[in-house]
C-alpha positions in Angstrom: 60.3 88.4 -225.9 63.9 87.9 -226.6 66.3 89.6 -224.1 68.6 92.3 -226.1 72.0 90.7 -225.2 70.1 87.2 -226.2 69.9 88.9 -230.1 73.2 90.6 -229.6 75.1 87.2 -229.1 72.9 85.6 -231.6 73.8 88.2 -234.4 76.8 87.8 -233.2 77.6 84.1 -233.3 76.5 84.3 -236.8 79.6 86.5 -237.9 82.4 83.7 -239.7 85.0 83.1 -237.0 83.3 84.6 -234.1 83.0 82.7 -231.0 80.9 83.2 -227.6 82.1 81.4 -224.8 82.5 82.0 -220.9 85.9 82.8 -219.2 87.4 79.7 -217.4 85.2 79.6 -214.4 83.9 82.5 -214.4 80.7 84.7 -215.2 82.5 87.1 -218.1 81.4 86.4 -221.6 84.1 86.5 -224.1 83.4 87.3 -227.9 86.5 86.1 -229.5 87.7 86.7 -233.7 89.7 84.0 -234.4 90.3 82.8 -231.4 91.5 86.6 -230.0 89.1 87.9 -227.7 87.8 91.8 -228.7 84.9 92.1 -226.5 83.3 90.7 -223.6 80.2 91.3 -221.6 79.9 93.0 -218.4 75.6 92.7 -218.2 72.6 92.6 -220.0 72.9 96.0 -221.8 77.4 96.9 -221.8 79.6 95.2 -223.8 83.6 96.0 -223.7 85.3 95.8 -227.1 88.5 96.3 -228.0 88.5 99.9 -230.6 91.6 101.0 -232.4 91.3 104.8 -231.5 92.0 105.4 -235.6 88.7 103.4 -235.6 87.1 104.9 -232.5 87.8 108.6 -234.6 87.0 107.4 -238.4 83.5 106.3 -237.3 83.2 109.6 -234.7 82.6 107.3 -231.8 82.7 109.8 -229.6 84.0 110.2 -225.7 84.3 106.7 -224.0 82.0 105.9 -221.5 82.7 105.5 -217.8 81.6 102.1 -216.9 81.2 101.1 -213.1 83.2 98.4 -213.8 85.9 100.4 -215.0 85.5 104.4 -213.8 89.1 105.3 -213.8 90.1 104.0 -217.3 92.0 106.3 -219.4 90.7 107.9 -222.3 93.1 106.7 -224.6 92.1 103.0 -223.9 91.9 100.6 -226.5 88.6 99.2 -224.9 85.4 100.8 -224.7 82.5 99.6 -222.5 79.5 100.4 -225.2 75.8 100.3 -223.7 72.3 99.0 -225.3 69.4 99.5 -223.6 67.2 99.2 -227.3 66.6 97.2 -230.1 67.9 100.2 -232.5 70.8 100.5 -230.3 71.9 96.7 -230.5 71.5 96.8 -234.1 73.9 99.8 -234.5 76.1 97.9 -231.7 75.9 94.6 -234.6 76.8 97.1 -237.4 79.6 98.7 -235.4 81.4 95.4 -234.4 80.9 94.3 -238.3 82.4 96.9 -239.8 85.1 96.5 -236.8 86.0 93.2 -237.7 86.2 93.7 -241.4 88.6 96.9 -240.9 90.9 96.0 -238.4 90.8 92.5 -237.3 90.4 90.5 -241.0 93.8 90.1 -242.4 
């Protein structure tokens, strides 16, 4: 059975001008638009991405989390670390960073 961040990256990859690639020599996944990284992995089941907050409120995101790998981060930060722990949950992840990319990042 395929792994959830294995059909996350897949769905991913598939999006024009999206590239998955690790960070110089290290163990962080970057997902890059055009060649601008907007999210990167942090496990198996939380992504960071990068969410205007006029974003973050039109599609009612919600509170951030607090990630372990970043507990203190401000409220008002333009990243949010998003979990998936199910197959519906990745595919509303997918939908999310789609709609993301066509409303802020295309120009």
């Amino acid at each position: 059975m395929t792994k959830l961040v294995d059909h996350l990256k897949a769905e991913l990859n598939k999006i024009p001008n999206v590239s998955i690639a690790p960070y110089k020599q290290t163990d962080l996944t970057c997902v890059s638009y055009l060649g601008k990284e907007f999210a990167h992995f942090h496990d198996d089941h939380e992504i960071d991405v990068r969410i205007p907050q006029k974003f973050a409120k039109r599609k009612q995101l919600g509170e951030p989390i607090q990630s372990a790998r970043h507990p203190d981060r401000s409220k008002k930060s333009i990243w949010r670390s998003l979990r998936f722990e199910t197959p519906a949950e990745t595919d509303a992840l997918i939908e999310l960073i789609q709609a993301l990319l066509e409303e802020e990042y295309r120009t």
